[in-house]
ZABA-694072 format. One record per residue: residue number from 0; x, y, z of N, C-alpha, C, CB in turn; residue in one letter. Coordinates in steps of 0.05 Angstrom, whole numbers, padded with zeros to 5 digits. Glycine has a CB too. Layout:
% residues N
+-------+--------+--------+--------+--------+--------+--------+--------+--------+--------+--------+--------+--------+------+
! vexke !   n_px !   n_py !   n_pz !  ca_px !  ca_py !  ca_pz !   c_px !   c_py !   c_pz !  cb_px !  cb_py !  cb_pz ! tigu !
+-------+--------+--------+--------+--------+--------+--------+--------+--------+--------+--------+--------+--------+------+
!   NUM !      X !      Y !      Z !      X !      Y !      Z !      X !      Y !      Z !      X !      Y !      Z !    A !
...
+-------+--------+--------+--------+--------+--------+--------+--------+--------+--------+--------+--------+--------+------+
This chain:
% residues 105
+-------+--------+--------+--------+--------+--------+--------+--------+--------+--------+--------+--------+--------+------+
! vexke !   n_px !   n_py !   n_pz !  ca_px !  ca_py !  ca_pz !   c_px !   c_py !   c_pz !  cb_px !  cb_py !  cb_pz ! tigu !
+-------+--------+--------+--------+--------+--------+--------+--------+--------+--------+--------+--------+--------+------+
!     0 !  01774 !  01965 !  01170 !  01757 !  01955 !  01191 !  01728 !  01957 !  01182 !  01761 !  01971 !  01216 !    X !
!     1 !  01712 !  01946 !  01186 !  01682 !  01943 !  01183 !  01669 !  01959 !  01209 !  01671 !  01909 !  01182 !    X !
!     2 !  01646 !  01968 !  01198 !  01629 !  01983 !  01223 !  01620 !  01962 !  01236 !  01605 !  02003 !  01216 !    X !
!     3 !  01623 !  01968 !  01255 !  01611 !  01954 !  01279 !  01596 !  01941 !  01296 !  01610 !  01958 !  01286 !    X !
!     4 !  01575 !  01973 !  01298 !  01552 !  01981 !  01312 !  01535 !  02004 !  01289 !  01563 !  01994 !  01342 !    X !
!     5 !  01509 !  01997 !  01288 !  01493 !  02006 !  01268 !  01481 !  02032 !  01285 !  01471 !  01982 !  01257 !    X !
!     6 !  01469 !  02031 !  01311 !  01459 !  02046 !  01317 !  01465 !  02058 !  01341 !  01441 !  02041 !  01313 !    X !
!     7 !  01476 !  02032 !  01354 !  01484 !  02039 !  01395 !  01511 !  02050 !  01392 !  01488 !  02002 !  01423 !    X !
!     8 !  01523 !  02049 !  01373 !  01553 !  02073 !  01379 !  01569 !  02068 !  01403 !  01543 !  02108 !  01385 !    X !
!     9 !  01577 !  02087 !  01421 !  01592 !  02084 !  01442 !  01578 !  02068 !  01460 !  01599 !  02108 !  01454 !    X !
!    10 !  01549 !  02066 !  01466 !  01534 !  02052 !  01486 !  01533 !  02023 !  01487 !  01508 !  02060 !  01486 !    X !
!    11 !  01550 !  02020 !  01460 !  01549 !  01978 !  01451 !  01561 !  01968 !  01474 !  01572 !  01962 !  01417 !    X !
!    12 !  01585 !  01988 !  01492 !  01592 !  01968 !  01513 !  01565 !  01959 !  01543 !  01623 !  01984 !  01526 !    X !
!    13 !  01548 !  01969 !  01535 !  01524 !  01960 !  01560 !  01510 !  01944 !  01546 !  01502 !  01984 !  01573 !    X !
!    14 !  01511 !  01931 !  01527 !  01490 !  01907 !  01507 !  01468 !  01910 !  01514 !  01493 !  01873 !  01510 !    X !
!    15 !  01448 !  01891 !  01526 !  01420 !  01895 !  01527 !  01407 !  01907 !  01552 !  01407 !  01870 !  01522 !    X !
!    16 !  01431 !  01903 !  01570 !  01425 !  01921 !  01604 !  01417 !  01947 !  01598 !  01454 !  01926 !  01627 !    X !
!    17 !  01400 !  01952 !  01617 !  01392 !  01985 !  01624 !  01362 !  01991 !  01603 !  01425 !  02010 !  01611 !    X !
!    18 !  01353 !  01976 !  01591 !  01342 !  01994 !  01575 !  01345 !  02014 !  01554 !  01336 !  02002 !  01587 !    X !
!    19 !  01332 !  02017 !  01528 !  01334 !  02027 !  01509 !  01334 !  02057 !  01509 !  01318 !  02018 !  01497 !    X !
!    20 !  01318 !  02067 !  01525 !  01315 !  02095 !  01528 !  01335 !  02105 !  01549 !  01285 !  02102 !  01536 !    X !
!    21 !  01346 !  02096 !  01565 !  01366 !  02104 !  01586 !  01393 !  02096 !  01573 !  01362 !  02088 !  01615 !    X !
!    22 !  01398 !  02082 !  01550 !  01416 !  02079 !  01538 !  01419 !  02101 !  01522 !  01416 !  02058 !  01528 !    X !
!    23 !  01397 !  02112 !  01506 !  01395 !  02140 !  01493 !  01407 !  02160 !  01500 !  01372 !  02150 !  01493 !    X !
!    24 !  01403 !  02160 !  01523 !  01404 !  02187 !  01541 !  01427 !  02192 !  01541 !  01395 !  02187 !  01570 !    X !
!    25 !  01447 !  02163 !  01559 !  01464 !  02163 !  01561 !  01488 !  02165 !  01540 !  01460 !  02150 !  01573 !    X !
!    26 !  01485 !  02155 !  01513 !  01493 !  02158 !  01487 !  01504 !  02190 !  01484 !  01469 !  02149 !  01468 !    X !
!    27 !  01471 !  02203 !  01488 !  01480 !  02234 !  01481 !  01499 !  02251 !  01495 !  01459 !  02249 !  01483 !    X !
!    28 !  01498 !  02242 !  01527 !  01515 !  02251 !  01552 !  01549 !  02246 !  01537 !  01507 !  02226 !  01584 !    X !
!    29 !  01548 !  02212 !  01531 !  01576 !  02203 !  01522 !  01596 !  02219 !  01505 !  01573 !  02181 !  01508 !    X !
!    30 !  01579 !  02213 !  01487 !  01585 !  02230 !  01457 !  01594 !  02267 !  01463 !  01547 !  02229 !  01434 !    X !
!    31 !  01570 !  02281 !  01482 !  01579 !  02308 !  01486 !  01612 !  02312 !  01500 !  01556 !  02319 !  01506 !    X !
!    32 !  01605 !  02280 !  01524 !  01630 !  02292 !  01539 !  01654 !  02286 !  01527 !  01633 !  02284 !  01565 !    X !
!    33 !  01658 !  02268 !  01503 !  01682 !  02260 !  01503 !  01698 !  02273 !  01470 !  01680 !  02226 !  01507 !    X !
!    34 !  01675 !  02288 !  01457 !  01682 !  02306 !  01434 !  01713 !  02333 !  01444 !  01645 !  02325 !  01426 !    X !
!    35 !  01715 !  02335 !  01424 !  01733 !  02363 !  01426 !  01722 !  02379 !  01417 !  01756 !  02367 !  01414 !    X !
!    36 !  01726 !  02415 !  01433 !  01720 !  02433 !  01431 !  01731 !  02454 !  01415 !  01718 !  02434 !  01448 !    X !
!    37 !  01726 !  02477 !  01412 !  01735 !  02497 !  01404 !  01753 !  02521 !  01424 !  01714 !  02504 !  01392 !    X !
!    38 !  01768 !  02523 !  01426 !  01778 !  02544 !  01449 !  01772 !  02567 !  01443 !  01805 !  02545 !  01456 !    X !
!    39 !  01754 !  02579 !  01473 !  01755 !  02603 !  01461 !  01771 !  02628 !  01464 !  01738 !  02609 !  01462 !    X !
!    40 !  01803 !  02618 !  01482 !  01818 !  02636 !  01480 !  01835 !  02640 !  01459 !  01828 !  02634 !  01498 !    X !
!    41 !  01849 !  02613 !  01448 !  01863 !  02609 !  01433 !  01854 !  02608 !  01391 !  01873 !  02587 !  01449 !    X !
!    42 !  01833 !  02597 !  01403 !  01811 !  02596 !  01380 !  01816 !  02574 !  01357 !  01809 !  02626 !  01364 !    X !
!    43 !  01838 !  02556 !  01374 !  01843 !  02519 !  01356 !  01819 !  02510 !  01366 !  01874 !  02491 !  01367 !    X !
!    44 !  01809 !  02490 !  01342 !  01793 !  02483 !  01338 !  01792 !  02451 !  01328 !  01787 !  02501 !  01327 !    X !
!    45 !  01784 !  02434 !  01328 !  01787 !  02401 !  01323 !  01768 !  02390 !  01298 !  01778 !  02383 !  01352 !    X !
!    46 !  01777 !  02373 !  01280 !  01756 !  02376 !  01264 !  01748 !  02336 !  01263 !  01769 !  02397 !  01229 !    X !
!    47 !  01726 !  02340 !  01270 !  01702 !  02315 !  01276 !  01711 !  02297 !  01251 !  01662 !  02327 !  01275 !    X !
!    48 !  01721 !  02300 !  01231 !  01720 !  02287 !  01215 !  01741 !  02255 !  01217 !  01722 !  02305 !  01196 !    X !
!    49 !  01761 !  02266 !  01223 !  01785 !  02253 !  01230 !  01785 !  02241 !  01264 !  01810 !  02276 !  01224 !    X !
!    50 !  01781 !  02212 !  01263 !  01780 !  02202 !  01291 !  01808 !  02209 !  01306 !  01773 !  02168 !  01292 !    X !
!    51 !  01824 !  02211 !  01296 !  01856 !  02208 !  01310 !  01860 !  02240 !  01319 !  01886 !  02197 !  01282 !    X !
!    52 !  01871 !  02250 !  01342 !  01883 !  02274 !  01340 !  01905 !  02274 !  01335 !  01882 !  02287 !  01358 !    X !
!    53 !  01910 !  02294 !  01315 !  01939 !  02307 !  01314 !  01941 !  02328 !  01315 !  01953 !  02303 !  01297 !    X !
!    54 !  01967 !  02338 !  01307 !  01981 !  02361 !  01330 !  01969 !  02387 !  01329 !  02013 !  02368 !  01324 !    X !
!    55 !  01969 !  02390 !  01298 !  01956 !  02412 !  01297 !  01920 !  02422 !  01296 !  01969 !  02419 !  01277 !    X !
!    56 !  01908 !  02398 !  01306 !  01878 !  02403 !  01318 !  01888 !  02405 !  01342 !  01854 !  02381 !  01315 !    X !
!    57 !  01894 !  02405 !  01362 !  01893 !  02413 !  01389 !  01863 !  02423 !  01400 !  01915 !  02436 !  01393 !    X !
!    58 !  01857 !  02410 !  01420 !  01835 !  02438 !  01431 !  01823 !  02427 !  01455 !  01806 !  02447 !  01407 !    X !
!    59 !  01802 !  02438 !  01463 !  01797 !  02430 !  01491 !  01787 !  02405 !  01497 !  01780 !  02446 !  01502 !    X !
!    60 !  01786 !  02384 !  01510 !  01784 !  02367 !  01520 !  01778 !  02364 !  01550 !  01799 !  02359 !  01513 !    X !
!    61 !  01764 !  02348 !  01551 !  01740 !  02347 !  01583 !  01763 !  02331 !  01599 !  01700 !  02323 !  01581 !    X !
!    62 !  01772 !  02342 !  01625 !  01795 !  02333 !  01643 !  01770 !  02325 !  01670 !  01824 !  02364 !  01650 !    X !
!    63 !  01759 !  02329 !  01677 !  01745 !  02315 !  01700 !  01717 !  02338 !  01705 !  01770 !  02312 !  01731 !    X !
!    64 !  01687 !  02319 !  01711 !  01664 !  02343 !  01713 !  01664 !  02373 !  01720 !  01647 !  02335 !  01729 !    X !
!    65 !  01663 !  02382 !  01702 !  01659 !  02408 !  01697 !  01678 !  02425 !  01693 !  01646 !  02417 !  01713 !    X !
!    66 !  01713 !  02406 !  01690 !  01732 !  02423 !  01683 !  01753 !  02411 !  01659 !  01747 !  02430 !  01710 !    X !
!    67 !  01749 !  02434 !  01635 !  01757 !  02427 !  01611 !  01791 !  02449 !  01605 !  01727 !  02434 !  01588 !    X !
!    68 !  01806 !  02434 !  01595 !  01826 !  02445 !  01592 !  01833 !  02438 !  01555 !  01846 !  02434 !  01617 !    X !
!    69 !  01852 !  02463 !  01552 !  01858 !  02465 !  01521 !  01897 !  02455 !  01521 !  01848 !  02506 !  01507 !    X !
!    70 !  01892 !  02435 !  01509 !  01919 !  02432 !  01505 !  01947 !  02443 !  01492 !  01917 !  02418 !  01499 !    X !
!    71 !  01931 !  02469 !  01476 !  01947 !  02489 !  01451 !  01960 !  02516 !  01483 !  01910 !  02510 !  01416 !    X !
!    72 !  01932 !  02525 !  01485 !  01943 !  02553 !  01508 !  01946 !  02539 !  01534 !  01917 !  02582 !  01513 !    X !
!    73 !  01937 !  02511 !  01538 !  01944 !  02513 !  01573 !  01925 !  02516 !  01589 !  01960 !  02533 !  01583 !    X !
!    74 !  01901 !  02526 !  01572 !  01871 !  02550 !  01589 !  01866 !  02514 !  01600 !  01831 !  02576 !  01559 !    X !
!    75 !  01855 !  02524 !  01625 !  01840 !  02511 !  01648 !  01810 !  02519 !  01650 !  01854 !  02517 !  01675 !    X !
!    76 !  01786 !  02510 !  01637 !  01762 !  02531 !  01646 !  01744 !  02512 !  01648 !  01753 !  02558 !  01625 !    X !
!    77 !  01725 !  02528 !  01669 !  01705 !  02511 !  01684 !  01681 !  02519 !  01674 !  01705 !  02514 !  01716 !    X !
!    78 !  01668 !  02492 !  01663 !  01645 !  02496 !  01647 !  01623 !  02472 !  01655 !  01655 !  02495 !  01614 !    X !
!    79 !  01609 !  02466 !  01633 !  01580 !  02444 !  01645 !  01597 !  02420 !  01647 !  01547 !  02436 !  01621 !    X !
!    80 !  01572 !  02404 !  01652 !  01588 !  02374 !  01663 !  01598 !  02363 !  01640 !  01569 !  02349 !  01678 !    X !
!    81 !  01580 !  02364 !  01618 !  01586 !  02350 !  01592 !  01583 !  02366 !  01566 !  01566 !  02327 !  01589 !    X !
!    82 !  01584 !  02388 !  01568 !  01596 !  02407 !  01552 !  01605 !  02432 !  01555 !  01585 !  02410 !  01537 !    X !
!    83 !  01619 !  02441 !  01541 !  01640 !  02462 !  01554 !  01628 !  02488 !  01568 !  01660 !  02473 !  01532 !    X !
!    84 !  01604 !  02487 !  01549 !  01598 !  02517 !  01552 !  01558 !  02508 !  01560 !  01608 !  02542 !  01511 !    X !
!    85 !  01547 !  02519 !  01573 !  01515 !  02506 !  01588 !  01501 !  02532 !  01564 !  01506 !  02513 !  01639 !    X !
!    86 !  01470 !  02528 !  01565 !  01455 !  02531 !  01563 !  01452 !  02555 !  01583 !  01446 !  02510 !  01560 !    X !
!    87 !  01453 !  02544 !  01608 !  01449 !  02566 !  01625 !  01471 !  02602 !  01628 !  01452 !  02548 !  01650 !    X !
!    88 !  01494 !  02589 !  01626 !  01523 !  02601 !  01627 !  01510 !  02620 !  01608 !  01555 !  02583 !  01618 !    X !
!    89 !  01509 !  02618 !  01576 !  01505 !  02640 !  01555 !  01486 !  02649 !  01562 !  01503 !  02635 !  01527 !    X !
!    90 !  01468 !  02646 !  01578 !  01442 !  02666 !  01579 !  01462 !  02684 !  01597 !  01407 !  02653 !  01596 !    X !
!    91 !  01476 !  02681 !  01620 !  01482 !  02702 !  01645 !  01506 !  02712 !  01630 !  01490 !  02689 !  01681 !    X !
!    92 !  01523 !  02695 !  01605 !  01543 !  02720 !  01598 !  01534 !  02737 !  01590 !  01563 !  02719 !  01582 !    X !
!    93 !  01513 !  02739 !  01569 !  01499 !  02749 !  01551 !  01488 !  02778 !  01560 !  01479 !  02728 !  01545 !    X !
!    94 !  01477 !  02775 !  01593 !  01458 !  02790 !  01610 !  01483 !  02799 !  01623 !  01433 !  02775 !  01629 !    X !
!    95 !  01502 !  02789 !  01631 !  01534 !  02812 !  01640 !  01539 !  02832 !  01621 !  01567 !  02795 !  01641 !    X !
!    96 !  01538 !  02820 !  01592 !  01551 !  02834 !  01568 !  01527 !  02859 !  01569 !  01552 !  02812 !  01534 !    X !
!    97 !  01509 !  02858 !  01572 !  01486 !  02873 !  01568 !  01492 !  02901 !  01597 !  01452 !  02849 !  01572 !    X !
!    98 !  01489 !  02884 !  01616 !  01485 !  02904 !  01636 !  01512 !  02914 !  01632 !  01477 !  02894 !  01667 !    X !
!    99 !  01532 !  02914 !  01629 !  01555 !  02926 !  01638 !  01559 !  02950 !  01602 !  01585 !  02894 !  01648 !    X !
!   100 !  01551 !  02943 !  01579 !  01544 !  02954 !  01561 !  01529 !  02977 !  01575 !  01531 !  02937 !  01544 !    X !
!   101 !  01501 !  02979 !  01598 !  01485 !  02997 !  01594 !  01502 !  03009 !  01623 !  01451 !  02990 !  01590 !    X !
!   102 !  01516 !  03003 !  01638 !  01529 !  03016 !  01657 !  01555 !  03033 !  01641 !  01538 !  02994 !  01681 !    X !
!   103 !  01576 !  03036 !  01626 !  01583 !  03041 !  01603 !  01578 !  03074 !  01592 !  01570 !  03021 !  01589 !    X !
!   104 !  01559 !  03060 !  01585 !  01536 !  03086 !  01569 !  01532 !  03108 !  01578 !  01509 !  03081 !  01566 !    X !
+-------+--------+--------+--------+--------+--------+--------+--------+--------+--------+--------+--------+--------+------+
């Protein structure tokens, strides 16, 4: 097969509608939500290189906003809209891990 699309990637299905910069945006949203993850119970992992899944990449996959499930363990977990794990989330595990460390002590 020949490449395709040089630069618009997944966004080639909106052609010249919407604008260039809202196409951007949207590109990056696409791309986050529809990648595979790493589990972090099970700890399969998918490797980007290979477009096809097979059996033994298994791993989490985005089932509807904000809830991602892993197809290896079964785990069901509720994370950002378009990626598994926020920006915000690791700051408050981070600050659980901490406080409960100095309660502990």
């Amino acid at each position: 097969q020949t490449k395709r699309t040089r630069k618009v990637g997944v966004t080639g299905k909106y052609g010249t509608r919407y604008g260039a910069s809202l196409r951007k945006q949207v590109k990056k949203m696409e791309i986050t939500q529809h990648a595979r993850y790493t589990c972090t119970f099970c700890g399969k992992a998918s490797s980007h290189t290979i477009p096809l899944p097979l059996p033994w990449e298994d791993s989490v996959k985005r089932q509807a906003v904000g809830i991602w499930s892993c197809r290896s363990c079964k785990k069901t977990i509720a994370g950002g809209a378009w990626t598994v794990s926020t920006t915000a989330a690791a700051t408050v595990r981070s600050t659980v891990r901490r406080l409960r460390e100095l309660t502990e002590a």
